[in-house]
N, C-alpha and C positions, 0 to 999 in steps of 0.2 A: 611490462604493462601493455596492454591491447591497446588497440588505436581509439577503440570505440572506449568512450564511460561508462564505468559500470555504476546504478544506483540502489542504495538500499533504502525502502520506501518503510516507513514506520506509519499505520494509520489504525485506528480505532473502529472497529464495527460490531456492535449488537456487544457489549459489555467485555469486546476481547482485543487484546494488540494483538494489530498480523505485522509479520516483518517479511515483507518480499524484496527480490531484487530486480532489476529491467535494466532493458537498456537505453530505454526513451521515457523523458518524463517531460510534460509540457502544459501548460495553460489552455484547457480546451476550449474552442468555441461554444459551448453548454456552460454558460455565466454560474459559476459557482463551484469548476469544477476542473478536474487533473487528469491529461491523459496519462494512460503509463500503457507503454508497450515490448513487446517481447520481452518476456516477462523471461528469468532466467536460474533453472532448475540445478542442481546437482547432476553430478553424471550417474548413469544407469549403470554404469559399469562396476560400481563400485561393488563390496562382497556385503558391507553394512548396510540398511536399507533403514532410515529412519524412519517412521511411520507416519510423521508430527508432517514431515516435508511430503511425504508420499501422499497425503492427505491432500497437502495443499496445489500438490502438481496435479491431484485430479481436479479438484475444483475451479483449475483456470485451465486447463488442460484443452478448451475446444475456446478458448477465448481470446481473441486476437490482438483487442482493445480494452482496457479498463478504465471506467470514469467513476473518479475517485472523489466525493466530496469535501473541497477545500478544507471545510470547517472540522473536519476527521483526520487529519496532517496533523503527524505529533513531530515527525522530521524526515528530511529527506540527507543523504550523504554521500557525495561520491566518494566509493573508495577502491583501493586497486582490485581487489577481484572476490568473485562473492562467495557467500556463505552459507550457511545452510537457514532456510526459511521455516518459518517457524510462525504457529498463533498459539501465544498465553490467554489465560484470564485476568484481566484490570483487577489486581488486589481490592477487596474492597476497603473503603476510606482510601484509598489510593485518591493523586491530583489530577488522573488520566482523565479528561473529557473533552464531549467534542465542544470546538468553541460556538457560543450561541450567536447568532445573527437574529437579527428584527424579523418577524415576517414579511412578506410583502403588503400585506394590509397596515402595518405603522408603519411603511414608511411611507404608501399613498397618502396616510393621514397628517403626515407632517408637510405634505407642499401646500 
């Protein structure tokens, strides 16, 4: 096992689970929200080239920080070393949602 934790971040966006892994995950100063950083791909060496993960490695690919919002955290896991990344589609009737919070207008209205 590496010194460092590895985490696999399970979160919800726009009607789909992404399953990434990193190696920093933390409480951002942005009230609402999850850093995750270095984010952590598969190796390029391999002869298989998934397409699911190829996808995903371009789209964080020039991104250094990701702020992730709380209420889209379906789990977070450390485990010994990662796997391949991946976004499905939220079966529909499925219990996957993001959790809801008040806006900020009820709750100004409730002081």
């Amino acid at each position: 096992m590496s010194s460092e934790p590895i985490y696999r971040i399970t979160f919800f966006n726009q009607g789909q689970v992404y399953e990434i892994y990193a190696r920093h995950v933390f409480q951002s100063d942005l009230w609402g929200f999850l850093e995750v950083e270095e984010f952590i791909f598969g190796e390029r060496s391999q002869m298989i080239v998934d397409p699911a993960e190829e996808k995903l490695k371009n789209e964080f690919a020039d991104i250094k920080r990701s702020f992730i919002p709380m209420q889209s955290i379906v789990r977070i896991d450390e485990v010994e070393k990662e796997g391949a990344c991946k976004v499905t589609e939220a079966p529909s009737g499925s219990n996957i949602r993001a959790f809801p919070f008040p806006s900020m207008a009820s709750r100004q209205a409730s002081f």
